[in-house]
N, C-alpha and C positions, 0 to 999 in steps of 0.2 A: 289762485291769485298770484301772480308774477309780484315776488316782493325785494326787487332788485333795487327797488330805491329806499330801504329801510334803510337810516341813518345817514343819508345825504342830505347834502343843505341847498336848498333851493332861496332864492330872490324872487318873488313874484309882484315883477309892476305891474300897475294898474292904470289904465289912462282915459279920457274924459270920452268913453262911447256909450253908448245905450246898451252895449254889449257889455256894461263893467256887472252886472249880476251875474252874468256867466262864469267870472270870474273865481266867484265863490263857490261853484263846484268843482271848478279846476281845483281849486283850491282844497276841499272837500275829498277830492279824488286822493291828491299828491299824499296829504296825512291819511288818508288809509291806504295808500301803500306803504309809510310809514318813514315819509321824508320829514324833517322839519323844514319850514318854511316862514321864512320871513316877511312880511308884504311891503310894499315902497308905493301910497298913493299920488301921482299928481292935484295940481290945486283942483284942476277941470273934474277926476275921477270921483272926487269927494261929492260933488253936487249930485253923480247917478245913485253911488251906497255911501253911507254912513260909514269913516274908521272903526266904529265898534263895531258893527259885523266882521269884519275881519280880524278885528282883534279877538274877537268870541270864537270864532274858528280858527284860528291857526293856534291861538294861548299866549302870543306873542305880541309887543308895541306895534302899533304900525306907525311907522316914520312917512310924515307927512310934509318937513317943513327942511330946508339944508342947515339951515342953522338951531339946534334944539336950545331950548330953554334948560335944559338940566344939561348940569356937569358932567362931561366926560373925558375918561381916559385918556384914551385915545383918537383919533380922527376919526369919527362916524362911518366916513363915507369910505375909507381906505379900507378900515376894518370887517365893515360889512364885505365889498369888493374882495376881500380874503376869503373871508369866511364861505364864499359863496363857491357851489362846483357846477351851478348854470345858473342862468339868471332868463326868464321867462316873462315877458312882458307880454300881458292877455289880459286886455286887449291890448293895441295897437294902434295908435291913433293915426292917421297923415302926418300930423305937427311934428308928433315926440319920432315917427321915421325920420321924417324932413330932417329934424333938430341932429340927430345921432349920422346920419351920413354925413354932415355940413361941419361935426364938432363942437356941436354948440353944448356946452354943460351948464344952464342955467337954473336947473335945482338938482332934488337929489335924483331923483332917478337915472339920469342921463350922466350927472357926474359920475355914481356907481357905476355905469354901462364902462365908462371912460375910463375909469379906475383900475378895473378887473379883469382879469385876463383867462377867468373861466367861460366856456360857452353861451354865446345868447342868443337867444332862441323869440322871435315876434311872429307871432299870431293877431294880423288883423283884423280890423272891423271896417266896417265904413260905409258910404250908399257906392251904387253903382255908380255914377261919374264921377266919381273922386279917387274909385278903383283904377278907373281907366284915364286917370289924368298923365299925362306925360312926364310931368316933374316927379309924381310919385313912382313909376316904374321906374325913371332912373334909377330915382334914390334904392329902390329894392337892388337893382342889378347890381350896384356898385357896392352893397352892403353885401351882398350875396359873394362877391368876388373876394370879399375882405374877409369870409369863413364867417359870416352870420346867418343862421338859420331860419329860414321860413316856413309855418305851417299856414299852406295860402286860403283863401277867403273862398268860400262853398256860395254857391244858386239856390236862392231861394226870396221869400217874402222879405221887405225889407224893412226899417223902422219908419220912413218916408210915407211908406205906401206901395211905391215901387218892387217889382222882382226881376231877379241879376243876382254877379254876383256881387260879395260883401258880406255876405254871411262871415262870422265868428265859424274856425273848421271846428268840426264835433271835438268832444273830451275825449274819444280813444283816437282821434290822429294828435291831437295835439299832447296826450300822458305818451305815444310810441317815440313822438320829435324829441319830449323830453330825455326818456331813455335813449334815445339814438345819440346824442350829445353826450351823454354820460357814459354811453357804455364801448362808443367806438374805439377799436386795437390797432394801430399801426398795422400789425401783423397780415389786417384784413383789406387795409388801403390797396387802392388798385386790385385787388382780386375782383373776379365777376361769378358770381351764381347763377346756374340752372338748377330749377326747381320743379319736378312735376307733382301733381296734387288731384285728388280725388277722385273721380269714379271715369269710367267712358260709358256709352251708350252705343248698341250695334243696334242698328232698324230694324226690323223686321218687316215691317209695312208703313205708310203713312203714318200709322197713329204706337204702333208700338214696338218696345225697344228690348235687349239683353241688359243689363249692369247689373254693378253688385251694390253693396251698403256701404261702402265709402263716401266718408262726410268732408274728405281732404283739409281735416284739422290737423291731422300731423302735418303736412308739408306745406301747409299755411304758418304753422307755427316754426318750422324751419326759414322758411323768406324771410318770416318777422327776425327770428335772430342775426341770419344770416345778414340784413339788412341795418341791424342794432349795431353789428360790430364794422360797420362801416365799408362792406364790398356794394358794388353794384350787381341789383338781383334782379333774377327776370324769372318769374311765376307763369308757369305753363299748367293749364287746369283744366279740369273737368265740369262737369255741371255743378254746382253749389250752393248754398246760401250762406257765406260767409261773408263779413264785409270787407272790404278793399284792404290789402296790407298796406301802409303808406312806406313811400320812396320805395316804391317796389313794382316794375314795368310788370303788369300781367297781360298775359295772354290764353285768350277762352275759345275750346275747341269741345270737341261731341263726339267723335270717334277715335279709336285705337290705332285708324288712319288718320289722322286727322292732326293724331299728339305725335305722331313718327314725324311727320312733315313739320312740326313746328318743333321738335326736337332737332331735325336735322339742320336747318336754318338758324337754328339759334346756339347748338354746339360749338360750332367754329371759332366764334370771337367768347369764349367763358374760360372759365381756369377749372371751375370744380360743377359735375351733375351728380344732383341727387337725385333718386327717382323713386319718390314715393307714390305716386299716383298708382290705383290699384288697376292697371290694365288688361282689358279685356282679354284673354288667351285664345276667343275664339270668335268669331263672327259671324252671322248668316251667309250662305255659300250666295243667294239668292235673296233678293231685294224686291220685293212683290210690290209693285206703285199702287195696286187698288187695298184696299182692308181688306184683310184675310176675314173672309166671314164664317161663324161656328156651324159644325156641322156635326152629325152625329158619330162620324168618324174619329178614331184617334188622328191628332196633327203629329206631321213628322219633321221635324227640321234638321236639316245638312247643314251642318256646322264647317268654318275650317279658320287654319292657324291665322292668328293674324302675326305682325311682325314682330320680333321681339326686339323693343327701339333699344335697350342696356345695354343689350348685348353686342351691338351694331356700333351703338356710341363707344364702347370701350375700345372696341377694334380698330376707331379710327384716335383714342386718348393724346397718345404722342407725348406722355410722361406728364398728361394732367389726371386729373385726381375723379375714377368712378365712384359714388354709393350706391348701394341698392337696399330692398328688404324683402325678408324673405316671413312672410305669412303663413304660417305652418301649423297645423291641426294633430298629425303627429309626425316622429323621426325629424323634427326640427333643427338640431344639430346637424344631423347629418344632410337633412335636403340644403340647409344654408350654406353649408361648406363647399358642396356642390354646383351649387351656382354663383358661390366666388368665385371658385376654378374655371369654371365652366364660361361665365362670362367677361373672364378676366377683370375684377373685380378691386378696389383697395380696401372698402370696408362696406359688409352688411348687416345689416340690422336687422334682429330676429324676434319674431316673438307670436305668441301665442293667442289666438283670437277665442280660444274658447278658457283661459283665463280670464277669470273675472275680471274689469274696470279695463283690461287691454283689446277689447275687439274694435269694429265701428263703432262711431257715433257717438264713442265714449270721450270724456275729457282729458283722459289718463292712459299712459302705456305702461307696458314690461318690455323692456327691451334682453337683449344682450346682443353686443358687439364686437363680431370677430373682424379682423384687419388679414392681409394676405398673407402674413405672418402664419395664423392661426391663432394667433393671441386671442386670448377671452375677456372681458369683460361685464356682467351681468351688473343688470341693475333692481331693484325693487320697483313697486308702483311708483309711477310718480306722474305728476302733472304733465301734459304735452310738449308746455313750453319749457320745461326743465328737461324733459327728455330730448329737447332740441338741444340745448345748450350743452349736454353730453355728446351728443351725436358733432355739434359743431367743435369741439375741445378735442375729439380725436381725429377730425379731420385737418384742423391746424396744426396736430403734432406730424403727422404726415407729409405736411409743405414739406419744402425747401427750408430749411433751417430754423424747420417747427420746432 
């Protein structure tokens, strides 16, 4: 579990939709990742959940009203607006957008929004024609312009009866928006990522194919970082079941031709390729369009190279930044060092598939990371998305005035 939001302080309003129960697992979520969390209900949200639900999960007052009956301090609403390192309003109403593009602070939650000068993050709700009302995509565009985040409304059943969209977006796009507000680096602004990820497939006939066991969690989990610390990233993949990394253009291809071609299209305009995707080395010479049918014969198949895209991308770099990985069973040192040199390389990533918890499919690597230098770096098991965040930390020391 990614517990990057242990000890940040989150705002979470709440506004008058039939989607305010969702809220409560967001909610749910944010404290076991190990944020505190404060809640802010509108008058409207109150009528979907009860204050004390929320106050029973978070452990905290939920502020309900601008002006409290009990004595305080200091300014409530000022203070909160400090205390706060994003403020996440989920749901969403029409009104409370409407209200916050227009300036309007007429309780607390909008006066907090006004107040505070940490990230705010609106995740909608609504029916379908209220989504596609004209006054309210203004209002989005021009909040959008002004550095407010949106995690936008999903297709599906509606509470009407109706289907479109309006959907509340699921709890892992709207916990990634969160973390992407919180964790974005200057460093990484204007930067652009390529990303390749998970298996190829070479035909063989209509129905059957070459690949290996690549689940393309590692370089899923790299977009995600990469994306968290605020570059624009474009995910280039193989066949998968993982689900969609938010704020993150991907692109789905099938063969080891297929990923050369959308590598080469999409190198041009990025600053940094990684290329985790496990690429096919070899692929039928011969493409039989009928099903090869069983015969009592051995089958013989003619293999031959297919392209190697790293090494091709590097040769065209032009003092932008390659990674690679080198998957090694043994002499892994030595084969990774080789194909730094070899493909003209800034840093690879090594490791061992017949270590335990570091092969496919697993949730966890062993990395170690050599740079062109030859410098080493080794790391323990550890979680994918934490070995993303290594792998990311030496490729920004590498920038320009990393």
């Amino acid at each position: 579990m990614d517990d990057r939001l242990k000890k940040t302080h989150i705002v979470l309003g709440v506004t008058g939709s039939i989607a305010a129960y969702k809220a409560c697992m967001v909610l749910r979520q944010l404290i076991k990742q190990g944020a505190e969390v404060r809640v802010v209900m509108t008058k409207s949200a109150q009528k979907f959940v009860h204050p004390l639900t929320f106050e029973t999960l978070s452990g905290n007052e939920v502020i309900t009203q601008l002006f409290s009956r009990n004595r305080v301090v200091k300014t409530r609403h000022i203070s909160l607006a400090e205390w706060a390192d994003c403020i996440l309003i989920c749901p969403a109403t029409l009104n409370v957008i409407g209200k916050i593009a227009s300036g309007i602070a007429d309780d607390f939650l909008t006066t907090v929004v006004t107040a505070s000068r940490a990230p705010v993050i609106i995740a909608p709700a609504m029916d379908y024609e209220m989504v596609r009302n004209p006054i309210y995509l203004d209002n989005c565009e021009k909040l959008k312009r002004l550095g407010y985040l949106f995690v936008s409304t999903e297709e599906g059943d509606l509470a009407s009866g109706l289907k479109g969209a309006g959907r509340l977006a699921s709890l892992d796009r709207i916990e990634q928006t969160v973390k992407s507000a919180l964790f974005r680096s200057e460093k990484w602004k204007g930067k652009s990522v390529l990303v390749t990820a998970g298996p190829t497939r070479e035909a063989l006939d209509p129905v059957r194919f070459l690949t290996n066991r690549s689940s393309g969690k590692m370089g899923f989990a790299l977009a995600q970082e990469a994306a968290l610390r605020g570059s624009e990233v474009t995910l280039i993949t193989g066949p998968n079941h993982l689900s969609p990394v938010e704020n993150v253009k991907t692109i789905l291809i099938e063969s080891a031709s297929d990923m050369a071609d959308a590598v080469e299209k999409a190198w041009p305009s990025h600053d940094v390729l990684i290329m985790a995707a496990a690429v096919a080395d070899y692929h039928p010479k011969k493409f039989s369009k009928e099903k090869i049918k069983k015969s009592e014969d051995t089958l013989q198949l003619q293999l031959e190279r297919t392209i190697d895209i790293l090494k091709k991308a590097s040769a065209q770099k032009n003092g932008r930044i390659t990674v690679g990985f080198a998957l090694e069973t043994r002499s892994g040192e030595k084969e990774a060092l080789r194909k730094l040199k070899e493909k003209n390389l800034d840093l690879i990533c090594l490791n061992n598939s017949n270590d335990p918890g570091a092969g496919f499919q697993e949730e966890t690597n062993q990395v170690t990371l050599i740079d062109s230098k030859g410098d080493k770096e080794a790391f323990p098991l550890l979680p994918k998305w934490e070995v993303a965040q290594k792998i990311l930390n030496k490729i920004e020391a590498l920038m320009p005035n990393g």
